[in-house]
N, C-alpha and C positions, 0 to 999 in steps of 0.2 A: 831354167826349165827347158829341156828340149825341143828343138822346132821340131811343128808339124812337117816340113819337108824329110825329117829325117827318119819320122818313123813307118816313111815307106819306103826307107833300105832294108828295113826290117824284115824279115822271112815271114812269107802266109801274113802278115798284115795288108798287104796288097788286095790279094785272090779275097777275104773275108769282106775288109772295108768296100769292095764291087760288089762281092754278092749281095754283102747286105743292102747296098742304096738299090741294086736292082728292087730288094725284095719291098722297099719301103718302096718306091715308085709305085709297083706294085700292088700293093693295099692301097694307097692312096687312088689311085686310076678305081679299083676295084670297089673299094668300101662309099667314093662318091657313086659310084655306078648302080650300086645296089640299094643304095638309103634314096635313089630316084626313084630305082624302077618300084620301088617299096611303097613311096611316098604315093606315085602315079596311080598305081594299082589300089591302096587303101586309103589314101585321106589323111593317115594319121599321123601325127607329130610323135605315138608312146613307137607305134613300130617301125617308123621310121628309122628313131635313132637308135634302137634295138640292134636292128638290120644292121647298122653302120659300128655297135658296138656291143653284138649279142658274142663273138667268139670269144670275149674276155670276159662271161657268166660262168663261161667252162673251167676258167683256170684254177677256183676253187677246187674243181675235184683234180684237175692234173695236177694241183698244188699237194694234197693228200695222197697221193696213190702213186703218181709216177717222175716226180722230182727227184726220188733220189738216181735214176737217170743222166741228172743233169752233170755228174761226176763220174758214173759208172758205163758212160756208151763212149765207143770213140767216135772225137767230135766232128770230124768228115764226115763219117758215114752219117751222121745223125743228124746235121746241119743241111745236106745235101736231100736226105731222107724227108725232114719235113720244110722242105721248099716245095718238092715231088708233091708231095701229098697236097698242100695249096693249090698248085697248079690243075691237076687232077676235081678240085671239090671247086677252084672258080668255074671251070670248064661246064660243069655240072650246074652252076646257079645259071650258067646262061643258057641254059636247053630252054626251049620254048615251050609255052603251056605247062611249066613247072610251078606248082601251086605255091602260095608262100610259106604254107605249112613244112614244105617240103624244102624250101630255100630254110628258112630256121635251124632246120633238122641238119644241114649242112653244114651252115653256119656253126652251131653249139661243135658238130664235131671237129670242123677245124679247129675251134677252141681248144679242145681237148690237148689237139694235136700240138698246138704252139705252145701250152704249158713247159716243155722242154726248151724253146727255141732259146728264151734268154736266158738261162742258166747256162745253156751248152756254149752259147756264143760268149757272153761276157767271163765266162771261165775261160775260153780258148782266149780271147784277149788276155785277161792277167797271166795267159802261160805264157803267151808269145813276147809280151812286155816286161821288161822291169819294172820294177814299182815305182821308180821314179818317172815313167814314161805312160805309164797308165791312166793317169790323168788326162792329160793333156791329148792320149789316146781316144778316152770315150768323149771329151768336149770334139775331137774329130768326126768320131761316129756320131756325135748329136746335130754338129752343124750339118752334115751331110741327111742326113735325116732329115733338116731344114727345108736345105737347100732340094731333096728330092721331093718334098710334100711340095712346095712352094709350085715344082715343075709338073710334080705331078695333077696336083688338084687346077692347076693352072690350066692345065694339057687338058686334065679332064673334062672341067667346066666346056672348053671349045670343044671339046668332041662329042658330048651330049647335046651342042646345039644343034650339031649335023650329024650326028650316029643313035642309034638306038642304045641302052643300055646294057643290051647283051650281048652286042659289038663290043662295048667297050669292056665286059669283064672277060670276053676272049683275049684282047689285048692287055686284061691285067694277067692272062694266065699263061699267056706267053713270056713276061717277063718274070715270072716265077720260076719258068723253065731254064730261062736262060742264069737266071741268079744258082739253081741246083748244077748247072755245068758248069758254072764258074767256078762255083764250089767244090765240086768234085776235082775239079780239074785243078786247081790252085792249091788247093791244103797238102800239108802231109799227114799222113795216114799214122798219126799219133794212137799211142795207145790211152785210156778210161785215165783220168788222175787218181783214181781210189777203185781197187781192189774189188769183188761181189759183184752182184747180180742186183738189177732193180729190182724195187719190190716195195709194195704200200707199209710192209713195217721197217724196212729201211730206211723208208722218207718219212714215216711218221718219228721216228727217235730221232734221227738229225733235224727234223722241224723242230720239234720240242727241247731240245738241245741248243737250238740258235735263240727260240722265243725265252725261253729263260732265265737270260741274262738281260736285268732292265736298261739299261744303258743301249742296248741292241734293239731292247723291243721299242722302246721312245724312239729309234730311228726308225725301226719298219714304221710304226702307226704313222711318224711324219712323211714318211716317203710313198705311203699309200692314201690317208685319208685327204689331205688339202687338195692335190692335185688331180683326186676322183672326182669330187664333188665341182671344180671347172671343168673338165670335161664333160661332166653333164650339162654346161653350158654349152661346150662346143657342140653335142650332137642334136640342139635343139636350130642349128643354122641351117638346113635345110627346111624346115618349118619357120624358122623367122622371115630369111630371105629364097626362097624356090631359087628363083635365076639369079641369086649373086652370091649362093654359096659356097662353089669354088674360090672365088672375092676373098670371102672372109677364112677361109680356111686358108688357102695361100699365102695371106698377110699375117694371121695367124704362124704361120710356120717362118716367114720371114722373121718376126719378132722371138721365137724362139732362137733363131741363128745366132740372134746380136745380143742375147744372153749369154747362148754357149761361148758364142766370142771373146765377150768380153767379162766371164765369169773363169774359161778356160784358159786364156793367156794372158789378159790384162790386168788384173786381180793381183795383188801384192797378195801372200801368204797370210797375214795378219788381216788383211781386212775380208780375204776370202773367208776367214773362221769364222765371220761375226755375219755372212754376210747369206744366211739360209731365211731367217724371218723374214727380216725384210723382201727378199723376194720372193716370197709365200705371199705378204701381203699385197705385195705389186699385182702375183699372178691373179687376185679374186678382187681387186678394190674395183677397177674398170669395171667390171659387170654389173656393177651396181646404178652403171648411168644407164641400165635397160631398165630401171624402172620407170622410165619417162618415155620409151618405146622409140629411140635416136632414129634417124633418118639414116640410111644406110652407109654414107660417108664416116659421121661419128662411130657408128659401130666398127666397121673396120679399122678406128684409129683405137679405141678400145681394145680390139681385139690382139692389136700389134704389141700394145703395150702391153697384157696382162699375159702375152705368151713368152714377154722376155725374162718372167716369173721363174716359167719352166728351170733355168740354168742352176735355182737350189739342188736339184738334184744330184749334180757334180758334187757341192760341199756335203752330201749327205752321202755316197757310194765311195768316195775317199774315206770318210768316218767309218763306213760298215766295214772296210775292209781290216781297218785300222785293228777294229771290234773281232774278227775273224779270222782263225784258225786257216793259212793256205789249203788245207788238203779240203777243208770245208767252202771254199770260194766258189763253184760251182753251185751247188743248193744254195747259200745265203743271199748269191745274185739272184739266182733262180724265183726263190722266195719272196725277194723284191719284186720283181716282175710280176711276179701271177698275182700277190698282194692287191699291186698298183691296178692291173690289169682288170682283177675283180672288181676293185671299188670302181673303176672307169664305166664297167659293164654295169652298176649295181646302180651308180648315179644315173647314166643314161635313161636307163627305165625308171629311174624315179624322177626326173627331170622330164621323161616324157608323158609320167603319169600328171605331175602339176602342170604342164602345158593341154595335156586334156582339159581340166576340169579349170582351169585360167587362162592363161596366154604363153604363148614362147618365152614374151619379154619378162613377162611377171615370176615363172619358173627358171630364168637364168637371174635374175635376182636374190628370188630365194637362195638359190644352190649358191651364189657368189658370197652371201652373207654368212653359211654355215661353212663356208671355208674359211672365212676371217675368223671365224668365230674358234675352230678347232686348232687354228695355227696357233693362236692367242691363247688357248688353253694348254697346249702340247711347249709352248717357249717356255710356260708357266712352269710346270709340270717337271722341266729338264732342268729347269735353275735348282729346283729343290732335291734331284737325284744327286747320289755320292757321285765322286768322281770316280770313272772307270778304272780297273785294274787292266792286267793285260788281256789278250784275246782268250776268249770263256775258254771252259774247257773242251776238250773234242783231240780229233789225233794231231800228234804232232805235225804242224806246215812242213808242207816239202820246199816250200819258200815262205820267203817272210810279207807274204801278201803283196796287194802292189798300193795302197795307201802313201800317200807322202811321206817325209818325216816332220814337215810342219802340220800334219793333222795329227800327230801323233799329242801335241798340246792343244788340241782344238777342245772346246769346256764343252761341256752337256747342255749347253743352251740354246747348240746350236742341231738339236738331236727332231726340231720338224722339218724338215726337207722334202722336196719331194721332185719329181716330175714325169712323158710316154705319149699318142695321136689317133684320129679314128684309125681304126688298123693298122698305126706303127705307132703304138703304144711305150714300143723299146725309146723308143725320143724323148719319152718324157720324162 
């Protein structure tokens, strides 16, 4: 397998893998910023974690309407584009005397806006990679992802002890700025991978065209449902712990690393295929000690462990691509993302409706249990589908995807996968 050191000899994997950690510091400084100032202002545990994971309600409609985008804009302009626009709409959540009705309103639109973000990005990666190199590419983007939640919610938590909250979403909107110059600045000015014009009935036939083929769609549901419904635990830690949720979310993000790590380059081939349930199950079993309502040490050991879960998502995005048509790899990543992104958004609000009407700890319970429950169902489900043919139909790959060629023997049982964080979603 290729070292990580090599694939930043790589052209534009450089300039992208910066923008991107800029943009996750980014959200992370931002999304705890504003699930405070939320929190401070209402009381509430449902709008709280709304706040922290309301832009991912939107990605349903940019998942319908402007995903086929995610192949059709060139990816500079378009990666650099909706960095701008973040920056622009945090700059905006931090005006003063801005009503929350009005922060929401923002919020949903930036949603909109990042419907594109992971299509456009993890297509520009499988351009820029060989498919043998793709891999071990996104466990880099994922550990860095880690590695920036970790710093960021870390950085955060101390700057809310001494700064106001709309301090610090200046300072998350300046690093959005800086991640669109990076990006401008570092890419080449590539042209679309696929021919036309977006358009909602362009993303509706290539939706419909990837959902199709069952082997593909047992991967989406795995790659979106398990790991929606813990994230609904996660955005319930500002209502668990007020002052040690940075804590939990940092540790949190550490234990993601040491999945991607050692899911990403330690993982023999054969064991990596077998190896998505089980850490489904890993990522929801932990929650389930919040029905005793742990003292805050326990929970953040909890929390480290159940996010080392996340790294099924590597054995599940090798699989899709495997599954997928090259010229089609922009929409099917794309697709993944907003998928994951919605259920993230969908849990959240229902994770902070059952902490209304119970407890935080009792509502991350719940939510941890219907994700064991669905991974369990979905391993079921994938043992009894045929075994896949080659990638469905659609236009001919202009390359031969970037999947391994040991996932090319990977069985269907290993088709629930999943993983993405409050505001850097793409991690999971």
């Amino acid at each position: 397998m290729p070292s990580y050191r090599s694939l930043f000899r790589t052209p534009e994997f450089t300039p992208l893998f910066l923008g991107s950690a800029a943009q996750t510091a980014a959200q992370t400084v931002g999304g705890l910023a504003l699930g405070t100032l939320v929190f401070r202002a209402t009381g509430s545990p449902l709008l709280s974690a709304v706040s922290m994971f309301g832009p991912t309600l939107a990605q349903v409609l940019g998942a319908t309407v402007l995903l086929s985008g995610a192949d059709r804009l060139p990816p500079r302009t378009a990666l650099s584009a909706i960095a701008l626009a973040f920056a622009a709409g945090t700059a905006v959540q931090a005006l003063p005397g801005l009503p929350v009705g009005a922060l929401f309103a923002v919020v949903l639109v930036l949603g909109l806006v990042a419907s594109l973000g992971g299509g456009v990005r993890w297509g520009l990666l499988n351009e820029v990679l060989t498919k043998d190199r793709y891999l071990p590419g996104r466990s880099l983007f994922n550990m860095m992802s880690g590695l920036a939640q970790i710093a960021g919610f870390g950085t955060g938590g101390i700057l809310l002890a001494t700064l106001s909250p709309r301090t610090c979403l200046l300072l998350s909107a300046a690093l959005y700025l800086a991640a669109a110059l990076t990006l401008r600045l570092g890419l080449t000015d590539r042209p679309p991978r696929t021919a036309g014009r977006p358009s909602p009935s362009a993303t509706w036939r290539t939706n419909a065209l990837l959902w199709a083929d069952r082997p593909r769609r047992l991967t989406y549901l795995g790659l979106w449902l398990p790991n929606g419904l813990v994230v609904g635990c996660e955005s319930l830690y500002v209502s668990y712990a007020p002052h040690a949720a940075g804590t939990l979310f940092a540790c949190g993000a550490l234990g993601m690393f040491a999945g991607d790590l050692t899911v990403g380059r330690l993982l023999r081939p054969a064991l990596r295929r077998r190896a998505a349930t089980p850490l489904l199950l890993l990522l929801a079993t932990p929650y389930l000690v919040f029905c005793v309502h742990p003292p805050l040490p326990v929970a953040v050991v909890c929390a480290t462990l159940a996010s080392a879960g996340f790294a099924a998502s590597l054995v599940q995005q090798e699989r899709l691509m495997e599954l997928t048509p090259g010229a089609l790899a922009g929409q099917a990543l794309g697709l993944h993302s907003s998928g994951m992104l919605t259920m993230q958004g969908v849990s959240a609000a229902l994770a902070g409706s059952l902490a209304q009407l119970t407890s935080p700890a009792a509502a991350m319970t719940a939510m941890a249990a219907g994700s064991v429950c669905v991974t369990l169902t979905l391993a079921t489900a994938a043992r009894r589908a045929p075994a896949p043919g080659p990638a469905g139909p659609g236009p001919a790959p202009a390359r031969s995807g970037s999947a391994s060629a040991e996932a090319a023997e990977a069985g269907s049982a290993e088709a629930a996968g999943s993983a993405e964080a409050p505001g850097s979603a793409e991690a999971r």
